[in-house]
matplotlib code that plots the C-alpha trace (Angstrom):
import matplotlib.pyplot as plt

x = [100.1, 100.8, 102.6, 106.2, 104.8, 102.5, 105.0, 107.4, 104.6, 103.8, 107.9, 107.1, 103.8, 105.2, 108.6, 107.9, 109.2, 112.8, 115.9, 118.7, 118.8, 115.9, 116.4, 115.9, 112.9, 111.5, 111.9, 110.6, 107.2, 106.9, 108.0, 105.0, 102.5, 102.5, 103.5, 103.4, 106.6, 105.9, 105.7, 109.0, 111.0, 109.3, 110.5, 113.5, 114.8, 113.5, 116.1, 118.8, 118.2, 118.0, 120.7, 122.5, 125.2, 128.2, 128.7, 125.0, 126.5, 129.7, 128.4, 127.6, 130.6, 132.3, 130.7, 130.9, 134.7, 134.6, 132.9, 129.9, 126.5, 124.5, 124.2, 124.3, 125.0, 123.0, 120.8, 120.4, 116.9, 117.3, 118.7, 116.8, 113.3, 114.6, 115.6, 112.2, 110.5, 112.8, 111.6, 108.0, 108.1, 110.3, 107.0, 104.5]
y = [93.0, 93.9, 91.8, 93.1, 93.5, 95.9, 97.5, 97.9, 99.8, 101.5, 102.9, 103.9, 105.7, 107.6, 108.9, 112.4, 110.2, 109.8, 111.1, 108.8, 105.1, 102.4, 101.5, 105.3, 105.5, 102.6, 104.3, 107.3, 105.3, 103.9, 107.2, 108.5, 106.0, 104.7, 101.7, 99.9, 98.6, 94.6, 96.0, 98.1, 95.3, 92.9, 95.2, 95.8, 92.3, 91.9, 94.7, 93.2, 89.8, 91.2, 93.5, 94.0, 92.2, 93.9, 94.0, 94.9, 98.6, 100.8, 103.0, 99.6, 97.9, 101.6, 101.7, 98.7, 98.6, 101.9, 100.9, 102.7, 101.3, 102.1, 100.6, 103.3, 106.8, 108.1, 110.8, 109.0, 107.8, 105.8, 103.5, 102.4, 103.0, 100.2, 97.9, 98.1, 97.9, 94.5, 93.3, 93.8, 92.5, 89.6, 89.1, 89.2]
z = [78.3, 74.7, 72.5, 71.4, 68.1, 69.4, 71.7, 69.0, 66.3, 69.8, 69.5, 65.9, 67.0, 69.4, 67.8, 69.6, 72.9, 71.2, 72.8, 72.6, 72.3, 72.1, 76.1, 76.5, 74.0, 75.7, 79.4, 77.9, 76.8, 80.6, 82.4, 79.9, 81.7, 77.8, 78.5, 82.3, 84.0, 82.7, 79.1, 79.8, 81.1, 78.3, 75.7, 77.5, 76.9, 73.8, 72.7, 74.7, 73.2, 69.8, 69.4, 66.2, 64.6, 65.2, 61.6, 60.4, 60.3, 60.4, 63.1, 65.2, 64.3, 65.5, 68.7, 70.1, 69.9, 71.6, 75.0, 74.0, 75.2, 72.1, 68.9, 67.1, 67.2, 70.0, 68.7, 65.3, 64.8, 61.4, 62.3, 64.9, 63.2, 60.6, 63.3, 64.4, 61.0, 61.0, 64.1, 63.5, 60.2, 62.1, 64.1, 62.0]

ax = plt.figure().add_subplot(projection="3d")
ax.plot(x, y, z, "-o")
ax.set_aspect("equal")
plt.show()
């Protein structure tokens, strides 16, 4: 298995597979046979356990009052291409 470092440059890689929200992107990778099911569920958690601060943005801070499962606005990218940059950086 590949570390979460690796999955997460893996995410950045493969952008193309982006639709929604990182759990999404990350099904996206497995449903691609890009990544298997223990490297799904690893990164999975690893976004789970990692999630934002509530107040690390306006639009996070916006949507998590509002019952919404995402972190950020769903189709936004951005944001969630930093998150990973922080995460890998985080890792290194």
């Amino acid at each position: 298995m590949r570390t979460t470092k690796e999955l997460l440059e893996l995410m950045l890689e493969r952008q193309d597979k982006f639709r929604l929200g990182l759990c999404i992107w990350n099904q996206e990778l497995k449903l691609c046979n890009i990544i298997s099911s223990h490297e799904y569920s690893h990164l999975k958690n690893y976004i789970r356990n990692n999630k934002p601060s509530r107040f690390s943005s306006w639009d996070y801070f916006k949507y998590s009052f509002s019952g919404s499962r995402f972190y950020w606005e769903a189709s936004e990218i951005k944001p969630r291409i930093k998150w990973i940059k922080k995460h890998i950086k985080k890792l290194s």
